[in-house]
N, C-alpha and C positions, 0 to 999 in steps of 0.2 A: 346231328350225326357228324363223327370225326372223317374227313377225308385216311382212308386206309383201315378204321375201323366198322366194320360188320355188326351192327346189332340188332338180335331177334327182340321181338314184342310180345313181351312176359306174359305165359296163360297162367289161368283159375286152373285148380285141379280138389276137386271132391274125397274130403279123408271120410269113409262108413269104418264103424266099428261098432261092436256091440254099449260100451258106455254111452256113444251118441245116442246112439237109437232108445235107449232105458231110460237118458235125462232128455230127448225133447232137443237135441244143440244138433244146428249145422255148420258143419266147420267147414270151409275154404279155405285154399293155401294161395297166394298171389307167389306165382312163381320167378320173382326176380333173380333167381340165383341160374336162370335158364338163357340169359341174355345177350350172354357171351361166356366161351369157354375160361380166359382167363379176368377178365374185369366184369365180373357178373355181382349181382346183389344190389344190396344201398350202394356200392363204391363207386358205378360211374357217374351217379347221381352224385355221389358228394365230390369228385371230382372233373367234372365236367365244367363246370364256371371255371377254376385252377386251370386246365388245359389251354381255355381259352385267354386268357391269361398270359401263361405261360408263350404261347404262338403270338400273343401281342407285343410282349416283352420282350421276346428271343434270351431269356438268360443264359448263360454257359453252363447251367446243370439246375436239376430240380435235386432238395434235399427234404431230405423226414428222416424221423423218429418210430420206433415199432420192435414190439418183440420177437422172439426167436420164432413166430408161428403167426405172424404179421399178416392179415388179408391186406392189408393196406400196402406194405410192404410190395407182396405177391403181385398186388392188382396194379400200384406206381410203375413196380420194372415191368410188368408188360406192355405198358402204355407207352414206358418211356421206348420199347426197343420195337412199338408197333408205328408209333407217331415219330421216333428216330430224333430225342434229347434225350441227354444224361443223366445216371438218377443217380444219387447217394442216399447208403441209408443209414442211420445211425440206430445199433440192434441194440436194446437193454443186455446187460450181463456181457460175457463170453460169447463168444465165436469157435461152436464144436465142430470140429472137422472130425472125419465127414461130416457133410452140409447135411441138415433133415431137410425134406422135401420143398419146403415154402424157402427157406435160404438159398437152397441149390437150384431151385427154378428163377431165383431171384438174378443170383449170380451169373447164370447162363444166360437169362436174357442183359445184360452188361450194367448192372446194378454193380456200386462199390460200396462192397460193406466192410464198416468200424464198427467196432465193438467202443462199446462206453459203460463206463460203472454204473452201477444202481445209484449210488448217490450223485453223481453228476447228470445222469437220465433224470429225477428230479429237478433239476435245476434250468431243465428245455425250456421254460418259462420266464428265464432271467433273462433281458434283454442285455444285460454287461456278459453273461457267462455264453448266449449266442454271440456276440459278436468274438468274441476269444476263440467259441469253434470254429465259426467259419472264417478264419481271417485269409486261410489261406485258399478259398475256392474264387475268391474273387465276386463277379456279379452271378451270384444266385439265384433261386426261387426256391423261398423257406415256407414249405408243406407242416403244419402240426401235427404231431400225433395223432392216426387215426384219418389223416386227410380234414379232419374238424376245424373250418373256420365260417367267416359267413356267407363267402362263396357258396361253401359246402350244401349248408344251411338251406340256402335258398335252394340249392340245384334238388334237394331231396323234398322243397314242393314238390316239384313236379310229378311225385312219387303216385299224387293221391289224383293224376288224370285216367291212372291206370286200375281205380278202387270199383270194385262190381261185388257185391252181394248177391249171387244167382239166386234166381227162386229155386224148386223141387225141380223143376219141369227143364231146368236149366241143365241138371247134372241127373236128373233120372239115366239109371242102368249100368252108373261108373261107380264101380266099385275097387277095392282095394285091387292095383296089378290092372286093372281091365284098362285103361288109358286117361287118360286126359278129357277136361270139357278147355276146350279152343274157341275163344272169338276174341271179337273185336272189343278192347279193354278204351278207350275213348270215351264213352260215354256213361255216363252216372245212371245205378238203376236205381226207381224212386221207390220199387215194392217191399215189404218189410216182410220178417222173414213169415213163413204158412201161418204160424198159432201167432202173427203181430205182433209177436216180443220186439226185443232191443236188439240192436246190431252193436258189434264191438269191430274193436279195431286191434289186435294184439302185432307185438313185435318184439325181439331181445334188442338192448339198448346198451353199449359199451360207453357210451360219449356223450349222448344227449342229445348232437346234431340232427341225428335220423327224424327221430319222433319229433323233436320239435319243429323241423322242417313242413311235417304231416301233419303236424298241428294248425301252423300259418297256413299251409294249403287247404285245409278242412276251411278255415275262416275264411279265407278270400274266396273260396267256391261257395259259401253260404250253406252252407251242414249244419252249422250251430248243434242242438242236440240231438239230431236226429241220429249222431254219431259217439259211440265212449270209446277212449282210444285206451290201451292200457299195454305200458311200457314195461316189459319182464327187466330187471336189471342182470346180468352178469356178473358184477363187480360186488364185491363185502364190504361197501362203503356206503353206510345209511345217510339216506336224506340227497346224496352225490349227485347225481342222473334229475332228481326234480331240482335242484339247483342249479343247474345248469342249463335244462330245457327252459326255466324261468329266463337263468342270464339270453340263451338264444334268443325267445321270443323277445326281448324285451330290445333286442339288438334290431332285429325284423323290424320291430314296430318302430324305431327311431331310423331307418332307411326308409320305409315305406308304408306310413300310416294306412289305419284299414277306417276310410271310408271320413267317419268323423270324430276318429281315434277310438270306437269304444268294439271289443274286439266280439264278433258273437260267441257264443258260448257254446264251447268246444271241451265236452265232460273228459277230464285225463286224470292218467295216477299214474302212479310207478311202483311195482307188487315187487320189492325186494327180499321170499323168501327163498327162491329157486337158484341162487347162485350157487347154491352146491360146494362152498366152501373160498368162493372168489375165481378171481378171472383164471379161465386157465383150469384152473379146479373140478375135483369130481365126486361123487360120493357113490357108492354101491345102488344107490337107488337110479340114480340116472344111467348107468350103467345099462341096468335094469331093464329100466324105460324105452332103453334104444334099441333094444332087442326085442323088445313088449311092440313097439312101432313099426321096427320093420316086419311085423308078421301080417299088418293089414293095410300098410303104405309103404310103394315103392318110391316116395320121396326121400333122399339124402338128408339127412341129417349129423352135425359134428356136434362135439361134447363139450364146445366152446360156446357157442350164439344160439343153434337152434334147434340142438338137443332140450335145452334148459327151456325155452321159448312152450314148445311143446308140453314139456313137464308140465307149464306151470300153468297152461292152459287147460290140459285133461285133471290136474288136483283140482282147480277151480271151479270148473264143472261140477267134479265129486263130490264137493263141499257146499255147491249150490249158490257159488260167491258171484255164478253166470248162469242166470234163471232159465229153465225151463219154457222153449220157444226161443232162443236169441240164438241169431245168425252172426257167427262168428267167423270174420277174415284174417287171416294169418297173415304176414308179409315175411316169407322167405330171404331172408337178405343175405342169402351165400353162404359162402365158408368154405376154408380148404377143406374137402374132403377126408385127407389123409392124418390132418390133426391127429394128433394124440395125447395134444398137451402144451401149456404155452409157459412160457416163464416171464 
């Protein structure tokens, strides 16, 4: 916990629908996006190690990178104007005035935003083309895109002290709109789901930090298979997201060996057909789908992270690709609300 920051302890909440009930699936939603009003989700996880950091360092301002519709963005300048350091953000594309919502809550909390080209926004990665941007901030603290380093990484273990599988008996009588199941998220439940199927772990994945973070943490709690973890991607970039969660863990593993270097065996994939045309992007069906959702969950969901998240949960169901008896945990990981689209 930040000195000046407030954070609630993320509940389960029960999604009933008639397709559950027809295939045999228990869905849960792990409600991280409930944790705080504006640094809710994965983000204070992946930037909590940074923070700390940051308070160690004292820099003269924190900077990143993020699009016009940034939670990362949104979640930094709150922190930065809750925790009282300077943020800069360097936005992809143009700088529309009026602000959309995520720039203009950005800016209000005392975020200073540049605009940078699409082709030098590529370029965030050149250590000669960083140091040409920032020459003029002086001593900084340089955040990547997305908050995603290994800070990050690690701070979104901690994601899976909060992972519970309810039995029936846990969520009996919550139905869509009727409220909440509330307890204590700290401790692992060992019972699998009513019919003994499989337990899944789903999540939308922008960057690869999150899930791979939940990965090292399944392994160092000793889950091994008793867990499949399965990463929705966002992004229209094949192969992206498992390459990346590989580079993570493999970064994990050379800071902090697991045990006798051999890692247990933690079943993952990455289902990249739901991204709905890439990041940002939409197609009439998800559209669709979020309308389809909200008639028997009052959970928020945006048309960036985990609208798609869901989608791709209920086709996989459909399709049988998530058997009949498997208790499935969702992880909510935020999102502005008011999204409408990201460039």
């Amino acid at each position: 916990m930040q000195p000046g920051l407030n954070l609630a302890a993320p509940t389960i909440e029960a999604i009933h629908c008639d397709l559950l009930r027809r295939h045999g699936v228990e869905l849960n939603v792990l409600r991280l996006d409930r944790i705080h009003a504006s640094v809710h989700g994965n983000k204070w996880f992946k930037l909590k190690g940074n923070i700390e950091q940051i308070r160690l360092l004292g820099p003269n301002r924190v900077v990143s990178f993020g699009g016009a519709y940034s939670n990362h963005v949104y979640a930094l300048a709150a922190l930065g104007k809750i925790l009282s350091f300077k943020t800069t953000g360097f936005i992809r594309g143009g700088i529309v005035r009026p602000l959309n919502p995520v720039l203009a809550f950005a800016e209000n909390a005392g975020m200073q935003l540049i605009a940078i080209g699409r082709g030098d926004y590529r370029r965030k990665h050149e250590a000669e083309f960083l140091r040409e941007l920032l020459v003029d901030f002086g001593d900084c603290y340089l955040l990547p895109e997305g908050g995603s380093n290994l800070l990050a990484v690690e701070g979104c273990t901690e994601i899976v002290d909060f992972l519970q599988w309810p039995s029936n008996a846990d969520v009996a009588g919550i139905d869509s709109g009727e409220g909440e199941a509330v307890r204590e998220n700290s401790a692992r439940v060992e019972e699998k789901s009513e019919a003994g199927g499989r337990r899944f772990l789903a999540l939308s994945c922008g960057t690869g930090a999150t899930i791979a973070g939940i990965i090292a943490g399944l392994e160092r709690q000793g889950y091994g298979s008793e867990v499949s973890v399965i990463g929705l991607s966002v992004l229209k970039a094949e192969g992206y997201i498992a390459k990346q969660v590989q580079y993570w863990l493999g970064r994990l593993d050379a800071q902090q060996p697991l045990g006798n270097g051999q890692r247990s065996a933690v079943n993952w994939c990455i289902a990249e057909d739901y991204h709905c045309g890439g990041y940002g992007k939409s197609r009439p069906e998800l559209t669709a789908f979020m309308a389809e959702f909200a008639g028997y969950s009052q959970i928020p969901i945006e048309p960036v992270y985990t609208a798609k998240l869901f989608l791709g949960i209920f086709d996989m169901i459909r399709r049988g690709v998530i058997p009949r008896g498997s208790a499935i945990l969702a992880i909510h990981t935020g999102g502005v609300m008011f999204t409408q689209g990201a460039a």
